[in-house]
C-alpha positions as CSV (number, residue, x, y, z in Angstrom):
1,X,143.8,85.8,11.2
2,X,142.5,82.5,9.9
3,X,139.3,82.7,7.5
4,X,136.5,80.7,7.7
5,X,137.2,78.3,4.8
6,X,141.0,77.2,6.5
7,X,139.1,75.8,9.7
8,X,137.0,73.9,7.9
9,X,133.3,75.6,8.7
10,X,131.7,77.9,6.3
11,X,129.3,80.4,7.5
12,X,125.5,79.7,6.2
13,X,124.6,81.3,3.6
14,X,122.4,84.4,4.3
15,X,119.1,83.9,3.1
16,X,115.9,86.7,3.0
17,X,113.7,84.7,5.2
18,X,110.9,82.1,4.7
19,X,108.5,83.2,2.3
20,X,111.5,84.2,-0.6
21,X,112.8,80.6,0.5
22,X,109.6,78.7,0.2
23,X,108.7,81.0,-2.9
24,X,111.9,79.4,-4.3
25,X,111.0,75.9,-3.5
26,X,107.5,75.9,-4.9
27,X,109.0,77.6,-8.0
28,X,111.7,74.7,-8.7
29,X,109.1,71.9,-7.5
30,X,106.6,73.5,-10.3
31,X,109.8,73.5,-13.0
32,X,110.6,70.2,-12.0
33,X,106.8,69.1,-12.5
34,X,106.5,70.6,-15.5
35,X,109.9,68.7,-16.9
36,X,107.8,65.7,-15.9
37,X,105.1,66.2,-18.2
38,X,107.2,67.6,-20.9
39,X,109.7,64.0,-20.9
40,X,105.7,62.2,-20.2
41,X,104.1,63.3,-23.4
42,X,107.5,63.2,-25.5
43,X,107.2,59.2,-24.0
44,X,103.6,59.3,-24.7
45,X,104.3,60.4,-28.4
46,X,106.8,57.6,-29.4
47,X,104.4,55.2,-27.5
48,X,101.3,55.8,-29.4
49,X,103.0,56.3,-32.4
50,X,104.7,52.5,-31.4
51,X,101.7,51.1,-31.0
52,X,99.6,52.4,-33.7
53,X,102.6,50.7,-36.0
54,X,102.1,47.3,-33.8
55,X,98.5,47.8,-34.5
56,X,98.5,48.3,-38.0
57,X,101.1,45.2,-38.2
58,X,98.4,43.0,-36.3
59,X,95.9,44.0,-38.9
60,X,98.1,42.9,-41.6
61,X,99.1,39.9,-40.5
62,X,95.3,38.8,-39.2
63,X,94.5,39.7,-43.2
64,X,97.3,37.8,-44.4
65,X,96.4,35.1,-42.4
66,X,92.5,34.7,-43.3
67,X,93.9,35.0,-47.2
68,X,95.9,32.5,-46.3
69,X,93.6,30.0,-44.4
70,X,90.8,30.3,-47.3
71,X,93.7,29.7,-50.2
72,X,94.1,26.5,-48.0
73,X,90.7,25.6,-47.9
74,X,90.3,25.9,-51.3
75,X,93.1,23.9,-52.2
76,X,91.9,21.0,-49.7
77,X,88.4,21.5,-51.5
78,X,89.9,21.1,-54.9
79,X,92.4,18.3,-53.9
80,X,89.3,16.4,-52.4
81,X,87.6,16.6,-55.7
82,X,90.3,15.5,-57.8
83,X,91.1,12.3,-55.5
84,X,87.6,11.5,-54.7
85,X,85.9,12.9,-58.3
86,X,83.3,14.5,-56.5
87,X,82.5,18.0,-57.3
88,X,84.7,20.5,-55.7
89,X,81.6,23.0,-54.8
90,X,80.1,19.9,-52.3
91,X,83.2,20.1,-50.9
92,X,83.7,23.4,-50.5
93,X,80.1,23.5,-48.7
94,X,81.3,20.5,-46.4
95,X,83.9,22.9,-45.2
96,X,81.7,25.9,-44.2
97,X,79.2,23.4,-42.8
98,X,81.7,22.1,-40.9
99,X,83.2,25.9,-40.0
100,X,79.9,26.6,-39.2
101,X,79.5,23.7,-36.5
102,X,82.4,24.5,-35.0
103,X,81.6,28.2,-34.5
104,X,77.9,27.7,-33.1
105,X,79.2,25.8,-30.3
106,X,82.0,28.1,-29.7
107,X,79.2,30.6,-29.2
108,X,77.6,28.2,-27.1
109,X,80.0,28.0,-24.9
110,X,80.7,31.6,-24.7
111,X,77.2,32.4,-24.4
112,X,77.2,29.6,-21.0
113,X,80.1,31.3,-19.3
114,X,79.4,35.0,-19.7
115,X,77.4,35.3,-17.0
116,X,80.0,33.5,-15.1
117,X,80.8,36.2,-12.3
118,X,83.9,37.7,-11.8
119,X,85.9,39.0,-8.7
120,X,83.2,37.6,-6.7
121,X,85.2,36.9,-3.8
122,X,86.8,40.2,-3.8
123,X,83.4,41.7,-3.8
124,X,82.4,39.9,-0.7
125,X,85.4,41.1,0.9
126,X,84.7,44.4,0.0
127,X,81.5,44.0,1.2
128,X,82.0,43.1,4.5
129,X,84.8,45.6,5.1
130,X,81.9,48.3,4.4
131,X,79.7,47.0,6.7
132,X,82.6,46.6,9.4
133,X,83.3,50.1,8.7
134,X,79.7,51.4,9.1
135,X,79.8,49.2,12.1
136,X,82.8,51.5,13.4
137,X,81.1,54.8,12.6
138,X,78.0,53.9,14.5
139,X,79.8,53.1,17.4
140,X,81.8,56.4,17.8
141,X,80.5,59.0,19.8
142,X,79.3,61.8,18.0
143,X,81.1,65.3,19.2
């Protein structure tokens, strides 16, 4: 007599019923959910940990950078004066003056497109699929 496995068909294998079955599948989709989470906030660790490091590097290199641009203005002040003998303090004061200008009408210009709108034409599109939508429900019957 020839067994099952030399024919090439297995029996299936015998199973309890449904409710063991999908008992079994909710229990391995809520394992494999919670492996998700677990490898998410093992990611989420080393990312903020990452970008607290990138952030603390921006920091330093914005300070090292202001440090830098006022040792330059300094030196510019002071190579002014020696050049031109004219005091190195009206120089210096040129330079905010100057610094100054340039920041008011950055701010200007800020302050003129702020109220610029955004996503306006999304909005209207938005808009009008609302009102085609409420068009919709008032025409359906009502059971």
């Amino acid at each position: 007599m020839a067994s099952a496995q030399e024919g090439g068909h297995q029996a299936p294998p015998k199973t309890a019923g449904i409710l063991p079955d999908g008992l079994r599948l909710v229990g391995s989709l809520a394992r494999h959910v919670q492996a998700l989470v677990a490898v998410a906030g093992a990611e989420g660790r080393d990312a903020l940990a990452l970008y607290v490091r990138l952030a603390i590097m921006l920091v330093a290199a914005l300070l090292f950078l202001a440090v830098a641009y006022f040792s330059i203005l300094f030196f510019l002040a002071f190579a002014i004066s020696t050049l031109f003998g004219v005091s190195w303090i009206w120089i210096t004061l040129g330079l905010a003056v100057f610094h100054l200008l340039i920041a008011l009408m950055c701010a200007t210009h800020v302050r003129s497109h702020f109220r610029t709108p955004v996503f306006s034409v999304t909005g209207t599109e938005i808009k009008k699929d609302l009102a085609a939508l409420r068009t919709l429900d008032s025409n359906e019957p009502t059971p």
